[in-house]
N, C-alpha and C positions, 0 to 999 in steps of 0.2 A: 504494500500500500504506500502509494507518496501522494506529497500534498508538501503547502506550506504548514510546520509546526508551528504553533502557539504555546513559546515556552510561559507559560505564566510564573512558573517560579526564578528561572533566571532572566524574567522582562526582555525576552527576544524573538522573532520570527525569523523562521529558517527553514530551506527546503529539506525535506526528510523521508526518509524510506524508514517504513513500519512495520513490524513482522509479528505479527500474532502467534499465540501456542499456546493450547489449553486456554482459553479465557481470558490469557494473559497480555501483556506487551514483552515480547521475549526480548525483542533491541530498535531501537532509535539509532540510526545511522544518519547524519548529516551529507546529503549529496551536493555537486552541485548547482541543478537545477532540475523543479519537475516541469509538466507541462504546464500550459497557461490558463487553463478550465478545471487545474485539480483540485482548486479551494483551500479550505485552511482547515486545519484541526485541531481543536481543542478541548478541554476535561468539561463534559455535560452540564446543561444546570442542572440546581439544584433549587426549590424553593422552601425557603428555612423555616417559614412557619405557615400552613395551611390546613383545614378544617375540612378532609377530603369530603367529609359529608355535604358542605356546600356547594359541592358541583352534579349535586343531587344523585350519583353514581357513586358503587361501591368502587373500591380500590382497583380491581383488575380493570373494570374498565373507565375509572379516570385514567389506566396507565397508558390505555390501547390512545387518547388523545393526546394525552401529554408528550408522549414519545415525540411526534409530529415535531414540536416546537423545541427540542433540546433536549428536554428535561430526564433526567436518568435516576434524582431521588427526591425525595422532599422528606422532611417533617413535619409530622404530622401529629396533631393532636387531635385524639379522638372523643373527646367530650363531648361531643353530642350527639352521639350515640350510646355514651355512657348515659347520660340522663335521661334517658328515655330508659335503656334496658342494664344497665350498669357494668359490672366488671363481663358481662357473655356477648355485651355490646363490644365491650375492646375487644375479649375474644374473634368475634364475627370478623372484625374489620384484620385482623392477625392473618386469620385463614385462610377469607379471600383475597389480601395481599400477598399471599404464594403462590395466586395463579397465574402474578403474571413476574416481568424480570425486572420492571421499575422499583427501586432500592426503598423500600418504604420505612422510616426510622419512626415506630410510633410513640407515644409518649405516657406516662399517667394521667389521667387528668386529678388534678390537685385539684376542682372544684369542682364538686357533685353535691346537689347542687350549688350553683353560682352562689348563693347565699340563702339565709334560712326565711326568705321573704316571698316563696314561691313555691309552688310544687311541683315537684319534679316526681320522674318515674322509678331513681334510683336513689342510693345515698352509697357514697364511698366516703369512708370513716379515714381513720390515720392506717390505720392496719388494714383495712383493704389495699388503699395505694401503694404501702409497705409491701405487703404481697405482690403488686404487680412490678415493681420497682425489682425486684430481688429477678422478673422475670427475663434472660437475657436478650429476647427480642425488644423488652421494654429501654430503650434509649437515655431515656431525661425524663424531667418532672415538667410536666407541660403546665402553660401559662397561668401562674397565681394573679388567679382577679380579685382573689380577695385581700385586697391592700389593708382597709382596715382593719383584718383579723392579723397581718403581721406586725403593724402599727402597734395593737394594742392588747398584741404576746397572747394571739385565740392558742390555749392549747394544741386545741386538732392542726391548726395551723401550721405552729411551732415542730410538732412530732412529725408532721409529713414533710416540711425542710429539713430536719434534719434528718429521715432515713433516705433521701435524696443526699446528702451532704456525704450521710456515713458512706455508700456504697457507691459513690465518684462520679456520681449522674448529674449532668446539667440540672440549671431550674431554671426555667423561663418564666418573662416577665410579664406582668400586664399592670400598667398603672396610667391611665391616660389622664395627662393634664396634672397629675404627679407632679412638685415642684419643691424647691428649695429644701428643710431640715428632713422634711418627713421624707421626699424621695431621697434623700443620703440615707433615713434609716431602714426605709424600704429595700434597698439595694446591700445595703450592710449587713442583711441577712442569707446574704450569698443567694440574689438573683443576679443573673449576668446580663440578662436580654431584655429588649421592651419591642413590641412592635406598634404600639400603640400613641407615641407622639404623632400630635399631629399640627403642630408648629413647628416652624426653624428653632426658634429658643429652646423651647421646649427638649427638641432635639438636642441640642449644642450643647445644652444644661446638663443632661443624663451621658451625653459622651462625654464630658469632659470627668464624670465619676468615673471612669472607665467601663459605663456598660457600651453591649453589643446594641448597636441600633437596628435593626430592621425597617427599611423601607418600601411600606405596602403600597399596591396599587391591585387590589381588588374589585368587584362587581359594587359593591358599597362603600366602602370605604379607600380615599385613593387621595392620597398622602404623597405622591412622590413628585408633584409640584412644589410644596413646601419645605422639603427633606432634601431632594436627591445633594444642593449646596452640600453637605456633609461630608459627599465623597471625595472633596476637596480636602477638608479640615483633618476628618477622622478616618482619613483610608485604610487602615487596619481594622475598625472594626463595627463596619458596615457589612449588609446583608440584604437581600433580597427575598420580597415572598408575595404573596396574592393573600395571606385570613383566608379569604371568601370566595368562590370563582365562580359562577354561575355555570350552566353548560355551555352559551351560547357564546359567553368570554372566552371558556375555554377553546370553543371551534376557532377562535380567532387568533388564538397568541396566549404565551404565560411569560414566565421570565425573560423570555430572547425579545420581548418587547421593551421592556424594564431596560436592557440592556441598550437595544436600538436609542433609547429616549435618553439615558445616560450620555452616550455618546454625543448625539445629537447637542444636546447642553455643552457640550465642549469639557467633559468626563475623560482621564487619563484610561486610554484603552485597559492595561494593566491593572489600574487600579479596578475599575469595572467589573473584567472577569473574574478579578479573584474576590470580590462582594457576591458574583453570580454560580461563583463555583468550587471556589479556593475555599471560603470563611466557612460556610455551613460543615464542611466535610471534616476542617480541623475541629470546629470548635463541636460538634456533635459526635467525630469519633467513628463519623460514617464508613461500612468500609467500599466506599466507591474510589474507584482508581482518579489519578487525577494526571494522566500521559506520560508518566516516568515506566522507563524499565522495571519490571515488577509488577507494576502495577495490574490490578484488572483492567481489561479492556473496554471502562466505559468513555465515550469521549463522542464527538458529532463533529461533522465535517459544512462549512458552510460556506455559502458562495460567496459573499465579500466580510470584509470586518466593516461596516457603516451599520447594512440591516439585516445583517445576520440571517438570511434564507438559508433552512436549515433542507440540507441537501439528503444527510443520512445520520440516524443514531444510532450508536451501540453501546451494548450494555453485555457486559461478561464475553465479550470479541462475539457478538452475535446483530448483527444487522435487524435492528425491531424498528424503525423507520426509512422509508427512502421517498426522498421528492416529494414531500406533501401528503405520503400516503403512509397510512399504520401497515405492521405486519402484523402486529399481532389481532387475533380472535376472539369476537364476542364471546361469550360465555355468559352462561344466566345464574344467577345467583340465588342464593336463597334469600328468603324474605320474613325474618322475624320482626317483630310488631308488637306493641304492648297501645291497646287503645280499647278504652272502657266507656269514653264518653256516648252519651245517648242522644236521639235526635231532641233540638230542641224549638220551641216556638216560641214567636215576636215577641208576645206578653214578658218572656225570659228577657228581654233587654230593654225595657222600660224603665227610666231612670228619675226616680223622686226628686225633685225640689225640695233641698232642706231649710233654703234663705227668701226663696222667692226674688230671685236676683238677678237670673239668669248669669251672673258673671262666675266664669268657669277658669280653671287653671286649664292650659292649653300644650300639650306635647308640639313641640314645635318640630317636625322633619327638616330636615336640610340635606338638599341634594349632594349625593357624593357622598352624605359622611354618615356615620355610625351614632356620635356624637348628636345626642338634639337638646333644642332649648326651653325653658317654661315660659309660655307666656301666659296674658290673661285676656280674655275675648269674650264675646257673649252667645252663649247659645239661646237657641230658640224657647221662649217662655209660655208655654200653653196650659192653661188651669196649674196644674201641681206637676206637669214632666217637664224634665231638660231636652229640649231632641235636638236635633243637626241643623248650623244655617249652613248649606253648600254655598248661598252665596258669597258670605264672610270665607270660606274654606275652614269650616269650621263644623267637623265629621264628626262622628261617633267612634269608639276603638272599643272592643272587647278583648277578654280575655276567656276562654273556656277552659276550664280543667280536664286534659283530657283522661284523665288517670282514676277520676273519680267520677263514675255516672253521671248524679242531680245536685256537683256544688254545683252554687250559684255563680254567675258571671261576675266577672269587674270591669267597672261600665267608665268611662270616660271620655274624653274629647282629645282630638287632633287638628292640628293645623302642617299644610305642607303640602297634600296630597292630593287638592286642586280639583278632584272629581266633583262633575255635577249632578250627578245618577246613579246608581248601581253599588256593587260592594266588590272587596275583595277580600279574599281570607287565604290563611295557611298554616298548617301543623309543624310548618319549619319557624320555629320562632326561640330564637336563641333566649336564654340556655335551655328552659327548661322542656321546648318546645309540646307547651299545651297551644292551643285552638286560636289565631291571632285575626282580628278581624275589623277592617277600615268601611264603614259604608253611609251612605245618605240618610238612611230610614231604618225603622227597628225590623221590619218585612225585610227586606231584602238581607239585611244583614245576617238575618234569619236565615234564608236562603241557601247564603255562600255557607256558612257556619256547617249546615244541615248537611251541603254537597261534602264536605271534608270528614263529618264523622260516614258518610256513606261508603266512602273511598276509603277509610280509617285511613287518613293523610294522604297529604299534598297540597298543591296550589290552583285557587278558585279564582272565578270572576264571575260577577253579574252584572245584565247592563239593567236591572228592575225591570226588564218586559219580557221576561220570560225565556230570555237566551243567555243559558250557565255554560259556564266551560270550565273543566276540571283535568289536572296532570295528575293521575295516580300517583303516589308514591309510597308503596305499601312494606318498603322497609324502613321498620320503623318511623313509619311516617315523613323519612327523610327522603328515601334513595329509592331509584329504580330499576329493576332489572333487566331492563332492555335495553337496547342495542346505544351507545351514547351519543351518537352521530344522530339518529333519529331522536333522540328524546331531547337532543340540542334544538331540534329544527322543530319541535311540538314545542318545547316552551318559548322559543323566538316567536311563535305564531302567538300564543297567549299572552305574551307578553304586549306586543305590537297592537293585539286585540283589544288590550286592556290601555292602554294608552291611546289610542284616536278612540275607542269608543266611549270608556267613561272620563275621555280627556284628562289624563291622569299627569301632571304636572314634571313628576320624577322619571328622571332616565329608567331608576331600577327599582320600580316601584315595589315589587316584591322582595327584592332583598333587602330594599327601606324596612319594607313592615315586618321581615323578620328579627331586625332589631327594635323592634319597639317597646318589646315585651323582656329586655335583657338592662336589670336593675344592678350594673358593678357598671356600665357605660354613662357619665353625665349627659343632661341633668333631669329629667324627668322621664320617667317610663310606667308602663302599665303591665304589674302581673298578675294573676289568676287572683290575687289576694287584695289588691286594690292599686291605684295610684301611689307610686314611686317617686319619690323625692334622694336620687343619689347621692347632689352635694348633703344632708343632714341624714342621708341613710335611715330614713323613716317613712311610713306610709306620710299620705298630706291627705287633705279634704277635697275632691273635683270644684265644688259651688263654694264661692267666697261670700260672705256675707256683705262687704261692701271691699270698694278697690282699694287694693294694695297701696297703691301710690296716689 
């Protein structure tokens, strides 16, 4: 094999003859010259921190996409699949991450659930993650959301960093908006990582303690406008990853985009790949090759270094992509599931008047980001209910427990979401993913709600006159077993559907409403248990008696 090498450890490019054996790279021989169309070759990406479940496919076959675009390993934290079905949830995702040859390094999830202000379908204790931690497929201690349980020394906390600490496992980070004494003491508890800044300072603040920054650009949240500056400042230890990917993201690009846009910015080549390829694999311990002698033979070959068209991947000296096209095979998965909730009717989302005020606390969305804000707005005042004004853009949000038959919903208001008609809903709703649902009227919201427990998960639309559209996703309500290419090009149509039809304001409307119901992200959210207040980490009242201000 020749081509031009990309030495990323000695910062040089040079023409090279490659000899594979057993899986391996037997020798790197530096030639003269190759031909002029033999591209370049360099060690695969990797994406350092991603939530395989959000690309609504199990592992094998996010692998058969991923391949396409570079990608030869990620880390991955599988918590949400863990709170739905707990430690048989990481199991699943273990298993069928053997089917295929993408490097998959999974993680503990350290919060099950995200905090004690929701209901989730699991609970992992200190000694359950202890258990999975001791397991050698288990990598690291995946992302501690819960910052104020390290803050203020939560036991359970405490015992799951340290048996992370004892047995030499990463711990990663999540503290978004994290600043000043408390993120030094946040971080002084031996986390290394954060992927969740989403300012420059912010940024610059947490490198400068010496954590590992990761810079996302996922389906929702996408941070690498504000960030990528870093790879200037702290090019040791910077990273690359997607959290979130939708499928229809994925059909398009993952990390070699990341890469492309780095550069673009005027991003030292060098420093670039080794954020996209280098950093994950040391500081995870990954055993992915990275073009040295010895090495396994994962690496990909691409037609220019500007936009990185990726030509062919390989992974253990085995060709799993060439030209835009996967080699490897569908395969269907198994589909376990844990969903109790029962259908339920309009009357179920009727929401009292306690002030007669009409002035409501308001989850405020913001395009792009994960992140949302409180406002305060007026909903609709009729005898003794709160209902929806679409015209202010000021929706109704539920919450359905899906784990428990006939609890009762938590009923609240949203602003962001722009629709004038109809509803949407979804059983992907981070963490705990119970029944998440944005609509006009307590009917329709009914509706979509109704289609998701039928389906027992997935993602709804309703336009209110009588046309629902639903994406099964019957592993565990997150993921699907069919073919990825197709269930890309099924939810690109729902998606699209749900945006000119109930004129839906957000790029990604649906991975908007999947964080809305996820209480450890500022500053106000709605769980199964009521209205969410992050910054005071307490429930709040929806109806104000009189204004705030």
């Amino acid at each position: 094999m020749h081509a031009q090498l990309v030495d990323l450890h000695n910062r040089r490019i040079y023409p090279a003859e490659i000899t594979l054996e057993n899986g391996h790279i037997r020798r790197i021989r530096e030639v003269d010259r190759v031909q002029a169309d033999a591209g370049y070759l360099l060690p695969g990406f990797v994406d350092a921190h991603v939530h395989i479940e959000s690309s609504m496919l199990p592992p094998a076959e996010f692998a058969r996409m991923a391949v396409v675009h570079g990608t030869v390993a990620t880390v991955s934290d599988p918590h949400e699949i863990a709170n739905v079905l707990g430690a048989a949830g990481v199991q699943f995702m273990l298993e069928d991450a053997h089917r295929a040859p993408v490097k998959f390094c999974f993680g503990a999830p350290s919060c099950v659930p995200a905090t004690g202000f929701e209901s989730a379908g699991a609970v992992l204790d200190a000694a359950a993650v202890e258990l999975l931690l001791h397991n050698p497929a288990i990598g690291y201690l995946s992302e501690m959301m819960n910052f104020p349980g390290v803050l203020h020394g939560d036991a359970q906390v405490l015992a799951k960093l340290a048996a992370a600490k004892r047995l030499g496992k990463p711990i990663d980070g999540h503290a978004p908006g994290l600043r000043g004494a408390e993120a030094r003491r946040y971080f002084a508890a031996g986390i290394s990582t954060d992927h969740e800044c989403f300012t420059y300072e912010e940024g610059r603040e947490k490198a400068q303690l010496g954590v590992k920054i990761l810079i996302r650009e996922g389906s929702a949240a996408r941070n690498f406008e504000a960030l990528w500056p870093l790879l200037h400042e702290f090019p040791d230890q910077i990273m690359f990853c997607s959290d979130d990917k939708h499928p229809d993201d994925l059909l398009n690009g993952h990390i070699d985009r990341l890469v492309a846009r780095a550069l673009a910015k005027g991003c030292d080549l060098f420093d670039t790949l080794r954020a996209a390829c280098v950093h994950p694999v040391e500081h995870y311990r990954l055993p992915v090759g990275l073009l040295r002698e010895g090495d396994p033979a994962d690496f990909i070959r691409v037609a220019d270094l500007t936009e990185f068209r990726v030509l062919e991947t390989w992974i253990d000296g085995r060709c799993v992509a060439e030209k835009g096209e996967t080699r490897l095979l569908h395969q269907a998965a198994d589909t376990p599931n844990q969903f109790a909730a029962l259908p339920r009717r309009p009357d179920d989302f009727k929401l009292q008047s306690k002030h007669q005020t009409g002035i409501v606390r308001l989850i405020r969305a913001w395009d792009g980001e994960i992140v949302t804000g409180s406002e305060e707005g007026h909903a609709r005042l009729q005898e003794d209910l709160l209902l929806p004004y679409p015209a202010q853009d000021v929706l109704k949000i539920v919450v359905v427990n899906r784990y428990t038959p006939a609890a009762p919903p938590a009923i609240g208001f949203v602003r962001g979401f722009g629709i004038q008609r109809g509803a949407l809903a979804s059983s992907v709703a981070h963490d705990s993913h119970n029944i998440v649902a944005v609509g006009t009227d307590d009917a329709t919201l009914c509706t979509a709600v109704n289609a998701i427990i039928e389906a027992r998960g997935g993602v709804c639309a309703t336009n209110g006159a009588g046309d629902t559209r639903v994406l099964p996703l019957p592993i565990a309500g997150l993921m699907s077993p069919v073919d990825g290419y197709a269930l890309a090009q099924t939810y690109a149509q729902l998606d699209t559907w749900t945006k000119n039809t109930l004129q839906c304001a957000l790029k990604a409307p649906f991975m908007a409403l999947s964080f809305l119901a996820l209480p450890v992200i500022p500053a106000l959210k709605m769980t199964d248990l009521g209205l969410f207040d992050v910054e005071k980490f307490d429930f709040t009242e929806v109806e104000l008696a009189y204004p705030s201000v």
